[in-house]
py3Dmol code that shows the C-alpha trace and the ligand (Angstrom):
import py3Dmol

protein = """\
ATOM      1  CA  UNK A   1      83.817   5.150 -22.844  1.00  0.00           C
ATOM      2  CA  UNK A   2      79.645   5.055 -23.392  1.00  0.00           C
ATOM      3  CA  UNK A   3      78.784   1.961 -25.194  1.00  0.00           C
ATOM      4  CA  UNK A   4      77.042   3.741 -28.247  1.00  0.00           C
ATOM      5  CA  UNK A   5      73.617   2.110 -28.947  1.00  0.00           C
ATOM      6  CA  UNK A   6      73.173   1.885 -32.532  1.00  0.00           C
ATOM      7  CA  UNK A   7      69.502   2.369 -33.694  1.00  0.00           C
ATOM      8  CA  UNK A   8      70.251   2.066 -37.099  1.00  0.00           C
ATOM      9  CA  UNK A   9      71.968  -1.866 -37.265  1.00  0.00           C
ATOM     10  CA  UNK A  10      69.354  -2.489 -34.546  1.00  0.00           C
ATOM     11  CA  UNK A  11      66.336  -1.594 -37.061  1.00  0.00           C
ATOM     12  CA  UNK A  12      68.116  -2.728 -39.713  1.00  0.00           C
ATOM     13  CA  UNK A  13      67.710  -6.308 -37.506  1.00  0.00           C
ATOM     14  CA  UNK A  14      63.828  -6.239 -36.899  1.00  0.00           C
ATOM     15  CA  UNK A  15      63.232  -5.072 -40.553  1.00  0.00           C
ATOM     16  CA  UNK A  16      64.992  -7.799 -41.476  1.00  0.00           C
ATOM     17  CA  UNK A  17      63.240 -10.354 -39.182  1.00  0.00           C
ATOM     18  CA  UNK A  18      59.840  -8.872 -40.253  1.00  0.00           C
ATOM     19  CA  UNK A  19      60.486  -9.552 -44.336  1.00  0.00           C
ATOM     20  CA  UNK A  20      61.502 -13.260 -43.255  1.00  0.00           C
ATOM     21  CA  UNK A  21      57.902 -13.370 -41.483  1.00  0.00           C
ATOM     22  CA  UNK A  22      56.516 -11.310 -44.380  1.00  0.00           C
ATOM     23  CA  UNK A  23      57.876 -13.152 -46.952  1.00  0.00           C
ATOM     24  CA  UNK A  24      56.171 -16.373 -44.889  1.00  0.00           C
ATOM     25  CA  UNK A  25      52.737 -15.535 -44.796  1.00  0.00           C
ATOM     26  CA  UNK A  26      52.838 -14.661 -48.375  1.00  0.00           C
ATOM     27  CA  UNK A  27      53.953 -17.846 -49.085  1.00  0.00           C
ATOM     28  CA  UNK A  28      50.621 -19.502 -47.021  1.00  0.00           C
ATOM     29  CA  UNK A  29      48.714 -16.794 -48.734  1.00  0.00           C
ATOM     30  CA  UNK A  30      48.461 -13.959 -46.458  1.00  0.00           C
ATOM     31  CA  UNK A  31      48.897 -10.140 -47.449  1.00  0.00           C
ATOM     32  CA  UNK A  32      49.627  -7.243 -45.265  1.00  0.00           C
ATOM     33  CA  UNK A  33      48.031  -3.982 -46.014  1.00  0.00           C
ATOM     34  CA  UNK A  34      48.366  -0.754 -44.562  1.00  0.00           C
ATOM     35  CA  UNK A  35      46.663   2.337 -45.505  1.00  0.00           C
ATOM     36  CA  UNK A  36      48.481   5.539 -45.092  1.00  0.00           C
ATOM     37  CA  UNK A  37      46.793   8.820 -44.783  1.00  0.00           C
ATOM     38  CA  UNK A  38      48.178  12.274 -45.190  1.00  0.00           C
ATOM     39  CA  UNK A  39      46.411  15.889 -45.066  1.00  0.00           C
ATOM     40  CA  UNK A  40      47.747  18.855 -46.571  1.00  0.00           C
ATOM     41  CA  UNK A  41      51.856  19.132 -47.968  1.00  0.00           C
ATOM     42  CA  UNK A  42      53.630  19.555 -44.498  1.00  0.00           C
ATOM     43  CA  UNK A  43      57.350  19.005 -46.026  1.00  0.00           C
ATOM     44  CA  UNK A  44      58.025  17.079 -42.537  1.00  0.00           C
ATOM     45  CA  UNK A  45      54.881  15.114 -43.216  1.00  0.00           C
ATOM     46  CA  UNK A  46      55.766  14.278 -46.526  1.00  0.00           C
ATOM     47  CA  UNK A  47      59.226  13.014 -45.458  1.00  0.00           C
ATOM     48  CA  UNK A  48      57.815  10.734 -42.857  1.00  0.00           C
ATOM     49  CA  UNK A  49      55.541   9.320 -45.061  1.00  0.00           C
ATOM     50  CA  UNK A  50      57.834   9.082 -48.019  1.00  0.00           C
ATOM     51  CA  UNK A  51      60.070   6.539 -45.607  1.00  0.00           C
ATOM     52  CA  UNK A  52      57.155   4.849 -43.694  1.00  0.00           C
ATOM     53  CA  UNK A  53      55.969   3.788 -47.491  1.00  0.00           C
ATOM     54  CA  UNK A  54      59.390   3.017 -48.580  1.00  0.00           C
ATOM     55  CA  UNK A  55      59.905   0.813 -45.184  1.00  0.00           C
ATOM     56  CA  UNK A  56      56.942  -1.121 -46.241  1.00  0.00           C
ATOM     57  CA  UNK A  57      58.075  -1.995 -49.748  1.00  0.00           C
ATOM     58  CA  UNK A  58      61.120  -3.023 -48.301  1.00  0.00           C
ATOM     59  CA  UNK A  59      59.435  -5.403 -45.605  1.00  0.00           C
ATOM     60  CA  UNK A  60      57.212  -6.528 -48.391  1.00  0.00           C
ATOM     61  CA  UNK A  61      53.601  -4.843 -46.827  1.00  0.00           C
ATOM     62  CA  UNK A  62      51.366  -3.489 -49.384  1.00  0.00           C
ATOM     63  CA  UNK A  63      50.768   0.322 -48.716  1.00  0.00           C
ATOM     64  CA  UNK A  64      47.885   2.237 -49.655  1.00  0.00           C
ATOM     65  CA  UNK A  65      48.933   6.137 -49.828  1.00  0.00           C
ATOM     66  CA  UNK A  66      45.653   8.889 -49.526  1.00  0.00           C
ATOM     67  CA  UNK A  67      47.441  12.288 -50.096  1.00  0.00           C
ATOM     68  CA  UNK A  68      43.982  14.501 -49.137  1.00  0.00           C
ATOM     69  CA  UNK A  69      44.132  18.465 -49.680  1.00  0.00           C
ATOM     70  CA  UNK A  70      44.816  20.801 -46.695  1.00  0.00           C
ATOM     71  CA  UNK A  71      41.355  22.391 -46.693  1.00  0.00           C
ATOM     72  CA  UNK A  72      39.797  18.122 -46.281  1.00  0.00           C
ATOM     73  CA  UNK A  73      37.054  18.601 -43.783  1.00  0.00           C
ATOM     74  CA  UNK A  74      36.692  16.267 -40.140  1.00  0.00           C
ATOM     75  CA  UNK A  75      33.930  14.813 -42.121  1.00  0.00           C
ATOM     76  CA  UNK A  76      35.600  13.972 -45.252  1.00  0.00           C
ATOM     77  CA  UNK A  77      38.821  12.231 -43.273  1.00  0.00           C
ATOM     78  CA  UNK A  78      36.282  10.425 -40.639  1.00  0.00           C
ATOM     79  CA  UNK A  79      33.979   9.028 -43.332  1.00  0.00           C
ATOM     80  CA  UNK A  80      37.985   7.635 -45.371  1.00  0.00           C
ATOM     81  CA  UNK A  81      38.339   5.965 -42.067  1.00  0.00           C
ATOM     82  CA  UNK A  82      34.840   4.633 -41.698  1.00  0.00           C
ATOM     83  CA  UNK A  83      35.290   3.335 -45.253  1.00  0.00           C
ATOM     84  CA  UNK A  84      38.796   1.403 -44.477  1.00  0.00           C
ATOM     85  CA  UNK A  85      37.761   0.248 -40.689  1.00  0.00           C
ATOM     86  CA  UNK A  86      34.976  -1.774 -42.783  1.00  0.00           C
ATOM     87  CA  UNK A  87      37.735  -2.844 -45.539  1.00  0.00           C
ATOM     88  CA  UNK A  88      38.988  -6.511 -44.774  1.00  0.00           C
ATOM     89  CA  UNK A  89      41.984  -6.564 -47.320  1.00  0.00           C
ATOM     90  CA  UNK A  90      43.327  -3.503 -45.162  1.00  0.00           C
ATOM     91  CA  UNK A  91      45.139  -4.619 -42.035  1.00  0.00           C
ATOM     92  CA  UNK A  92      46.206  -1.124 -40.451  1.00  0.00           C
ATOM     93  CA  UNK A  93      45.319   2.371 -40.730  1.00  0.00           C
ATOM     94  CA  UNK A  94      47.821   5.430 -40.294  1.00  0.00           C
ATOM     95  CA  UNK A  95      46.486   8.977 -40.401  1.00  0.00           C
ATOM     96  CA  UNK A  96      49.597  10.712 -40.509  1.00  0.00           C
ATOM     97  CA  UNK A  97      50.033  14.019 -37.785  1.00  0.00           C
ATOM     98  CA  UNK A  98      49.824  16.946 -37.255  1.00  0.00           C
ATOM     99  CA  UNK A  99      46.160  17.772 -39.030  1.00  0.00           C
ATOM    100  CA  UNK A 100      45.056  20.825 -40.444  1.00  0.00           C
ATOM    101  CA  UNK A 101      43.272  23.125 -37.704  1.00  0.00           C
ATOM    102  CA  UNK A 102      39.745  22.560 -38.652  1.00  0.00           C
ATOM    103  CA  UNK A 103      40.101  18.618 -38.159  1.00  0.00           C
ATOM    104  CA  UNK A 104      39.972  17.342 -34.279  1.00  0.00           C
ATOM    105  CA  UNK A 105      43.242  14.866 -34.160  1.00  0.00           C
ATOM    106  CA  UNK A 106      41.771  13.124 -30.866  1.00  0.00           C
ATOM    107  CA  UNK A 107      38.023  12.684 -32.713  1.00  0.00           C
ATOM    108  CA  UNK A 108      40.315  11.022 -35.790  1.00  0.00           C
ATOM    109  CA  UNK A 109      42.484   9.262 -33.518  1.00  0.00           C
ATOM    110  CA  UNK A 110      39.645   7.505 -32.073  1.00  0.00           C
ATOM    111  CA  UNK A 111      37.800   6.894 -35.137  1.00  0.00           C
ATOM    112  CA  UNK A 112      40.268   4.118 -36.014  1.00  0.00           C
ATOM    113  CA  UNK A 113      39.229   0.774 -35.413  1.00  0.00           C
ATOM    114  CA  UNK A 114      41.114  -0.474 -32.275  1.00  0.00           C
ATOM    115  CA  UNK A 115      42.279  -3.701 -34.431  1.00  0.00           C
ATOM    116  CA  UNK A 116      43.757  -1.395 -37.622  1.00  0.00           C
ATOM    117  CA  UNK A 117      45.330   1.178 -35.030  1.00  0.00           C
ATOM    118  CA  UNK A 118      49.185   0.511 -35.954  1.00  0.00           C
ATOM    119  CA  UNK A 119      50.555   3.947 -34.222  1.00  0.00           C
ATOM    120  CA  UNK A 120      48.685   2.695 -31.107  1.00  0.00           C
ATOM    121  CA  UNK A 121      47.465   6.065 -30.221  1.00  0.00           C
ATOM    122  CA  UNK A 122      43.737   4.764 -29.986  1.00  0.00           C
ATOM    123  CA  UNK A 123      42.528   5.326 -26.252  1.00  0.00           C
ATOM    124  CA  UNK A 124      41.553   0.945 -26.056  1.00  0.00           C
ATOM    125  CA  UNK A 125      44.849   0.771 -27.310  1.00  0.00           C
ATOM    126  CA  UNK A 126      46.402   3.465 -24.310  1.00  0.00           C
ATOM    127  CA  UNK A 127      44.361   1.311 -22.029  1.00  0.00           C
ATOM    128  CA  UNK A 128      44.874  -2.154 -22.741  1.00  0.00           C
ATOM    129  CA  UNK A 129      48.803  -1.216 -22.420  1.00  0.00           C
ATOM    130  CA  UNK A 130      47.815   0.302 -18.675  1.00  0.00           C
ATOM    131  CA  UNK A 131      46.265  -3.085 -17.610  1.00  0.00           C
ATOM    132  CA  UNK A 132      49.278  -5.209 -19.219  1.00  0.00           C
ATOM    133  CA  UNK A 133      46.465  -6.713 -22.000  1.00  0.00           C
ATOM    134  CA  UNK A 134      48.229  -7.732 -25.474  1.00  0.00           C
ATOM    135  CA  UNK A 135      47.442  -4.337 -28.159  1.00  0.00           C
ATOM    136  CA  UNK A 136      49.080  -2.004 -30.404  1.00  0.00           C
ATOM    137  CA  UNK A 137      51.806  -0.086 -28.756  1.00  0.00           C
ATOM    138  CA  UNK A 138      52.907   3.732 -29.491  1.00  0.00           C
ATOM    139  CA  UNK A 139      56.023   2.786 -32.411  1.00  0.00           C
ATOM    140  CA  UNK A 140      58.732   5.058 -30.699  1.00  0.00           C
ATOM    141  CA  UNK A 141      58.845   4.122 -26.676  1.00  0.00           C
ATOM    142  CA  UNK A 142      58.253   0.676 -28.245  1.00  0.00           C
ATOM    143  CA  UNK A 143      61.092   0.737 -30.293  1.00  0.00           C
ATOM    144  CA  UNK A 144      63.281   1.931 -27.124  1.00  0.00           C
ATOM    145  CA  UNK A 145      62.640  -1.136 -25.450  1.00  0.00           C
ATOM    146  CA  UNK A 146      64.015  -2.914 -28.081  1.00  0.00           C
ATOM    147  CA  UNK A 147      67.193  -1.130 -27.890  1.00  0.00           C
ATOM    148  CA  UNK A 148      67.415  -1.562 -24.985  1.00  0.00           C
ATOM    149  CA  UNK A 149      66.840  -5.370 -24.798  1.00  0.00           C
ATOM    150  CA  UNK A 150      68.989  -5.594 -27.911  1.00  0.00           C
ATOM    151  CA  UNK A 151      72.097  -4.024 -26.432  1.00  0.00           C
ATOM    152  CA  UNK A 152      71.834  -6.322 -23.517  1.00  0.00           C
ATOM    153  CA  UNK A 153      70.299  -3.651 -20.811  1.00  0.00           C
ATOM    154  CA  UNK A 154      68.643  -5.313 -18.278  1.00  0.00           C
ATOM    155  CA  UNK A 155      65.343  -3.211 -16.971  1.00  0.00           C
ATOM    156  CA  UNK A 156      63.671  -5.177 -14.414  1.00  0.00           C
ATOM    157  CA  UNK A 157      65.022  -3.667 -10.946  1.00  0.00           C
ATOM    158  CA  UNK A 158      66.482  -0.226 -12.781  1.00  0.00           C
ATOM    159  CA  UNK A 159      65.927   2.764 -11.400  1.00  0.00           C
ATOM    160  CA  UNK A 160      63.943   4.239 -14.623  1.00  0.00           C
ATOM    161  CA  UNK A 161      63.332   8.392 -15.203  1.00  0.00           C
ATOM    162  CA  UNK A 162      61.465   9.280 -18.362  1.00  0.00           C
ATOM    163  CA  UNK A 163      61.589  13.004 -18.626  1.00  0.00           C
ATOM    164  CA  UNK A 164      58.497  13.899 -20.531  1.00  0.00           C
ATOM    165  CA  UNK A 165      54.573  12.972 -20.116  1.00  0.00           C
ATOM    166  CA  UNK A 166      53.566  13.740 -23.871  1.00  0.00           C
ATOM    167  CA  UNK A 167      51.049  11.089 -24.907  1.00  0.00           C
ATOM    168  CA  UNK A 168      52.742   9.675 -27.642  1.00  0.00           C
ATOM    169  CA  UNK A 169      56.396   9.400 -25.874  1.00  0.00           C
ATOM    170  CA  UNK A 170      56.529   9.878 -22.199  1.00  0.00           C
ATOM    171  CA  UNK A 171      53.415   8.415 -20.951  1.00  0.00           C
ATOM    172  CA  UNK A 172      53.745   4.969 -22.865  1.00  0.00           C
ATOM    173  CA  UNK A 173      57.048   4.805 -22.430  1.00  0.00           C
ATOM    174  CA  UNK A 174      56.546   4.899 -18.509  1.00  0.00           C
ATOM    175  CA  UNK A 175      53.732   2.461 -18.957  1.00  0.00           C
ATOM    176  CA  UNK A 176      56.370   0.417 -20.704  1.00  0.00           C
ATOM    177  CA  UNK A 177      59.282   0.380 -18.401  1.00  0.00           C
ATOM    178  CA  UNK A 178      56.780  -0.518 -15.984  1.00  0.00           C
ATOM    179  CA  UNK A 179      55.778  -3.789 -18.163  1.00  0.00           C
ATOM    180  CA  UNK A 180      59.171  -4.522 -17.819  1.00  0.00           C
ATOM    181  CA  UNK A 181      59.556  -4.287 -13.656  1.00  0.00           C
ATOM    182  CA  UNK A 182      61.486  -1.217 -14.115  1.00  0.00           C
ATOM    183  CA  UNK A 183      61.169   1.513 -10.929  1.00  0.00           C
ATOM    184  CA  UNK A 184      59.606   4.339 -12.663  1.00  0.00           C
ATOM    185  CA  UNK A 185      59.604   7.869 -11.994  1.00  0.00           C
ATOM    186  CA  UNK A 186      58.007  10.443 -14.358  1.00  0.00           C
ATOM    187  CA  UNK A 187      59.012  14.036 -14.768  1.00  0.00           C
ATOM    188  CA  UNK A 188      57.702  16.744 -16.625  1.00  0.00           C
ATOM    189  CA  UNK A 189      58.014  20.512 -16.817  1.00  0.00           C
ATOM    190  CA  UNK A 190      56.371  21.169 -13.103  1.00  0.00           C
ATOM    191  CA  UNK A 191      58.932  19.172 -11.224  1.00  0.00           C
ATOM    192  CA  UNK A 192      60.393  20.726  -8.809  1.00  0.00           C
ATOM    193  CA  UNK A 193      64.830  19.768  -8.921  1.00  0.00           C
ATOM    194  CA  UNK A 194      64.647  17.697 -12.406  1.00  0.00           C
ATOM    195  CA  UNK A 195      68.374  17.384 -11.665  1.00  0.00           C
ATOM    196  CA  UNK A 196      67.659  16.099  -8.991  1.00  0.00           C
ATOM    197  CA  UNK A 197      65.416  13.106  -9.759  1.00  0.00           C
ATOM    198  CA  UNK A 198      67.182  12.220 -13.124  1.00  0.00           C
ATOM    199  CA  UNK A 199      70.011  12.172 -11.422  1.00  0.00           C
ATOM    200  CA  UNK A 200      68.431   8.603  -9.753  1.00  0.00           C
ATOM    201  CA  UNK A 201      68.427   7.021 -13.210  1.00  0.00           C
ATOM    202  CA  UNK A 202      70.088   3.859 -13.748  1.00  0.00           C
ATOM    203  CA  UNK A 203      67.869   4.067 -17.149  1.00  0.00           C
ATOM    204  CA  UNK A 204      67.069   7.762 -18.039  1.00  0.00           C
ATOM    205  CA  UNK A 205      64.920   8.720 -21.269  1.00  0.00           C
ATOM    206  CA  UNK A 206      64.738  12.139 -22.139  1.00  0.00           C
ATOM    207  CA  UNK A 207      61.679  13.125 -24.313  1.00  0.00           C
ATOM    208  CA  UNK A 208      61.308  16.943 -23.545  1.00  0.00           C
ATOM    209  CA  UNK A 209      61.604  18.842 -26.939  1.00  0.00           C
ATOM    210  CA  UNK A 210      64.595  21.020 -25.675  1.00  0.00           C
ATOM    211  CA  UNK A 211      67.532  21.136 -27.873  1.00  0.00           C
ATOM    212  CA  UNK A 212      70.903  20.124 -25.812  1.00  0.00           C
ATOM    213  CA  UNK A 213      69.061  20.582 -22.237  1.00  0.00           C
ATOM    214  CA  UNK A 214      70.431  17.574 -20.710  1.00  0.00           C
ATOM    215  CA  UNK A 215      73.982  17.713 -19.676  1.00  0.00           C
ATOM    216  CA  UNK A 216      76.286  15.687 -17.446  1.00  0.00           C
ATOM    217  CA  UNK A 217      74.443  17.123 -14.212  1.00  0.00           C
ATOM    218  CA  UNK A 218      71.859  15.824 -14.691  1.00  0.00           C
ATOM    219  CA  UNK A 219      73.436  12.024 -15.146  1.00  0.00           C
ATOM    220  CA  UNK A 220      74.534   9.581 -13.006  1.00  0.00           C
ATOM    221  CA  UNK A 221      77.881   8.312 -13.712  1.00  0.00           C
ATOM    222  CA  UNK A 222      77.272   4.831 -15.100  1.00  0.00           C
ATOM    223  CA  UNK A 223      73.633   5.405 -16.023  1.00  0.00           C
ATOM    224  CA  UNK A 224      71.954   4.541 -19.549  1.00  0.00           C
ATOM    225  CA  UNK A 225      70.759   7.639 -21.458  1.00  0.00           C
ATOM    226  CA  UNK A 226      68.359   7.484 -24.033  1.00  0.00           C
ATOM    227  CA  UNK A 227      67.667  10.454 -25.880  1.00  0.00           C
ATOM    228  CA  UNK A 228      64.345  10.803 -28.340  1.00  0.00           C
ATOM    229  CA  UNK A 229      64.743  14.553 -29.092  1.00  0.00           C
ATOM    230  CA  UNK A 230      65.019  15.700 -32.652  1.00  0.00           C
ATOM    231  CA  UNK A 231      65.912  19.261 -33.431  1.00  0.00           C
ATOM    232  CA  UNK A 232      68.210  20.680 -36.237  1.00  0.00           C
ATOM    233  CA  UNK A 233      70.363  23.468 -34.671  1.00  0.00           C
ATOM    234  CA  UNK A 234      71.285  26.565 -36.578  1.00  0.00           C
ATOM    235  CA  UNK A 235      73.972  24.919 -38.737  1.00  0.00           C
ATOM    236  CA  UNK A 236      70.861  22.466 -40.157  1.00  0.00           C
ATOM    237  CA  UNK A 237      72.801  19.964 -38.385  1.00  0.00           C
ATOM    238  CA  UNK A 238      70.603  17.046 -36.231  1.00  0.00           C
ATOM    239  CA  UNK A 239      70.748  17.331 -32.473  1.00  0.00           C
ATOM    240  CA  UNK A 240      68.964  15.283 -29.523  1.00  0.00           C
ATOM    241  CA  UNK A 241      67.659  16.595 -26.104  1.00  0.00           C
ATOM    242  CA  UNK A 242      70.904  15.492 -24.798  1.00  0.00           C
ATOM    243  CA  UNK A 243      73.828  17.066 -24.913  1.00  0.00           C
ATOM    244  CA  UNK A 244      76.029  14.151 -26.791  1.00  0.00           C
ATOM    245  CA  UNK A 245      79.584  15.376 -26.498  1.00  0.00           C
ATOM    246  CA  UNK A 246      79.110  16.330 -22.573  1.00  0.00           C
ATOM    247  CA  UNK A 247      77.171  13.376 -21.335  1.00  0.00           C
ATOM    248  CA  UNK A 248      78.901  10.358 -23.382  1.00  0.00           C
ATOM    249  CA  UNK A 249      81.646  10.622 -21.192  1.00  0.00           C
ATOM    250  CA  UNK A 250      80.262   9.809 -17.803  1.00  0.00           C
ATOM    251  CA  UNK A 251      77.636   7.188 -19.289  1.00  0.00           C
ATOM    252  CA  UNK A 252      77.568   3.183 -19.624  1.00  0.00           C
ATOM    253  CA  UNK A 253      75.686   3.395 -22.967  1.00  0.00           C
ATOM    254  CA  UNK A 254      74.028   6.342 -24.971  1.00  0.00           C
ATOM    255  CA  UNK A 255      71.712   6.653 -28.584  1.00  0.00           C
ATOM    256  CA  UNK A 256      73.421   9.319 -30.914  1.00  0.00           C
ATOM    257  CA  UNK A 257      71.045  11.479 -32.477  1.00  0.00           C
ATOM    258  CA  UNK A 258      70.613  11.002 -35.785  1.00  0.00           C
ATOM    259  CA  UNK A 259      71.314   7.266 -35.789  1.00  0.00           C
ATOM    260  CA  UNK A 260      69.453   6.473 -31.814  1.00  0.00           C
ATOM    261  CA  UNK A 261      66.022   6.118 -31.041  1.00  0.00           C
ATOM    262  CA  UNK A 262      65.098   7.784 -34.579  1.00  0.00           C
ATOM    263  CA  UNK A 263      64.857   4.684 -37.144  1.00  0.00           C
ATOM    264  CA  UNK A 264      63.295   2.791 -34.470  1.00  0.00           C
ATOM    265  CA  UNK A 265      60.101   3.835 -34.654  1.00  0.00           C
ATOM    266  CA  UNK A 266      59.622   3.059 -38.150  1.00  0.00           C
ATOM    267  CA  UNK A 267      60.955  -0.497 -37.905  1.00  0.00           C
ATOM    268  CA  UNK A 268      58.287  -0.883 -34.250  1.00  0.00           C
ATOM    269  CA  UNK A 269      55.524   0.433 -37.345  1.00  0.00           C
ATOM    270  CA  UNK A 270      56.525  -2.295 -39.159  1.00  0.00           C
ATOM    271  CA  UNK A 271      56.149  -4.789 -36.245  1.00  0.00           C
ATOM    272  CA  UNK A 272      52.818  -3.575 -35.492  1.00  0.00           C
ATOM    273  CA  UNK A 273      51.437  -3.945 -39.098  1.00  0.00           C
ATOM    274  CA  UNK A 274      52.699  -7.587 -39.169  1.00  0.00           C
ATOM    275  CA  UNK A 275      50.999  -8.222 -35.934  1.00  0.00           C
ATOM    276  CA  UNK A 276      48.122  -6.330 -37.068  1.00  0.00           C
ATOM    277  CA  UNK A 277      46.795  -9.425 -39.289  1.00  0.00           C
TER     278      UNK A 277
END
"""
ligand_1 = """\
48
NDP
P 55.928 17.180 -26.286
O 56.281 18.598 -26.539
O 54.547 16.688 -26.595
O 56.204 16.868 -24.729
C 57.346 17.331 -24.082
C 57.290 16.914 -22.630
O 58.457 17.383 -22.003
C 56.097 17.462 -21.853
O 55.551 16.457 -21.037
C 56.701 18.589 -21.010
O 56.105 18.748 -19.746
C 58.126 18.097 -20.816
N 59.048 19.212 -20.656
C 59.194 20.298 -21.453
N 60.134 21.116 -20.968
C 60.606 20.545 -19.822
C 61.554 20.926 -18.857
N 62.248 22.064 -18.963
N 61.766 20.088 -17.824
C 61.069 18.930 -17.701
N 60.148 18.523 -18.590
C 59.913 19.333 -19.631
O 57.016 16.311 -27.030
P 57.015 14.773 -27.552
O 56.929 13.840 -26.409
O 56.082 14.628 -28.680
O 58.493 14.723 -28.168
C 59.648 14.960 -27.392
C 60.850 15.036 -28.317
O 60.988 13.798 -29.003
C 60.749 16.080 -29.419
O 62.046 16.593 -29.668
C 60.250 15.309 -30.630
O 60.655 15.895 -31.846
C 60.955 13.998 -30.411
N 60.281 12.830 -31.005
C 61.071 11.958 -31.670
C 60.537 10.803 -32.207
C 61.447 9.846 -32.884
O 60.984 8.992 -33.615
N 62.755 9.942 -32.626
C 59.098 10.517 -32.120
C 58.361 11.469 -31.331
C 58.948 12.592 -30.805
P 54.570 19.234 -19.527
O 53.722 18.027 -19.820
O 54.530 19.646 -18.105
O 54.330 20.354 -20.496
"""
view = py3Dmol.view(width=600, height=400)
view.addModel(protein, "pdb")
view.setStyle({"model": 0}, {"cartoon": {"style": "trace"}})
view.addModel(ligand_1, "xyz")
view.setStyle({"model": 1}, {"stick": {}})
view.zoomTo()
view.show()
């Protein structure tokens, strides 16, 4: 049977390790700061800020919440960020997405000062992880490699396929697995047999948005699945990319979703805003 990685007791771990480091630098006189911005009342939004603020008071980092109306103009949002780049009490800077139409998300994404940028979306930050220089790292392909470490996977040598190029998931997490002297392949929606080529993976991580799509063909027996996808199906329940009950079975280890890869990234947030001072 799969050895079931658990996300939860694994960010349970790092939050815990960060308040010991928190709790620290306090004590020398250091404070952590992060500002968190929101736009508009998305109820997903408002949810994922809720628990990134309530994972900071836990840690012990100060947070600094801007709820800004819907109808906020680019200008209005860029000139917030121009004001907290230049503010030395705040460490990191979080502009919570998706944005309203009329605001450009890459124009605000790169408005954030390299040294505050905590998601690690920034392009420096995209490009100091392509040359292997030390920066902020995108929270949720981070947070997978700290499952995977955690549970004892070795990388280096593995056959790696992360299905899925998005910017914020697939990309860095290839980038990533590289880091680590994984062999990386990269598939997306134009490849040809995705069976095919994830069926190569000694490491697989599925990030395509498609409720359930990967079943057991597409596995090797033996392999490691991880599996970012977050959907609710049409009983409200939580489902992955990966279909759970049909791939467990003939895999060495597999994250449930909910429970996975899903209270990583908040915990990796963390982690970046203590390493953001
Ligand atoms: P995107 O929609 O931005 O990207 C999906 C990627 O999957 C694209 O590169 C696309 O290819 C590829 N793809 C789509 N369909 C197929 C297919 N049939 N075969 C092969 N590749 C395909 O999604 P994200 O990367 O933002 O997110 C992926 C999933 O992870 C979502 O379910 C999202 O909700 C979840 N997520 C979870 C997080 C967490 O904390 N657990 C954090 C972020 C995301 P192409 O580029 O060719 O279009």
């Amino acid at each position: 049977m799969a050895q079931v990685i658990d996300g939860k007791a694994i960010s349970a771990q790092i939050k815990e390790e960060l308040k010991e480091r928190v709790a620290a630098m306090k004590a020398e006189g250091t404070e952590i700061t992060l500002a968190v911005i929101q736009v508009g009342e998305d109820p997903a939004s408002s949810v994922y800020v809720g628990n990134k603020k309530k994972a900071c008071a836990y840690v012990g980092i100060r947070s600094l919440a801007y709820e800004l109306p819907e109808e906020t103009t680019e200008k209005e949002l860029l000139d917030l960020i121009a004001e907290l780049n230049g503010r030395k009490d705040v460490n990191g800077i979080l502009v919570q997405l998706p944005l309203p139409g009329q605001i450009d998300e890459d124009k605000v994404i790169g408005a954030i000062c390299p040294d505050k940028d905590v998601d690690g979306f920034h392009p420096q930050s995209v490009g100091r992880l392509c040359i292997g220089q030390p920066g902020f790292v995108s929270c949720t392909p981070a947070g997978i490699i700290q499952l995977l470490k955690r549970s004892g996977i070795e990388i280096a040598g593995k056959e790696c396929v992360v299905a899925g190029r998005s910017n914020i998931v697939g990309k860095p997490m290839a980038l990533l697995l590289l880091r680590e002297n994984g062999t990386v392949t990269v598939a997306h929606s134009k490849t040809k047999d995705l069976k095919e080529v994830t069926k190569r993976a000694d490491i697989l991580v599925v990030a395509v948005g498609k409720p359930k799509m990967i079943t057991r063909e597409y596995v090797k027996e033996g392999a490691v699945v991880i599996d970012v996808g977050i959907h609710r199906n049409e009983n409200n329940k939580l489902c992955g990319d990966v279909d759970y009950e049909d791939v467990a079975p003939v895999c060495s280890a597999i994250t449930p979703v909910p429970g996975g890869v899903g209270p990583m990234t908040i915990a990796m947030l963390m982690n970046n805003c203590v390493e953001s001072t």
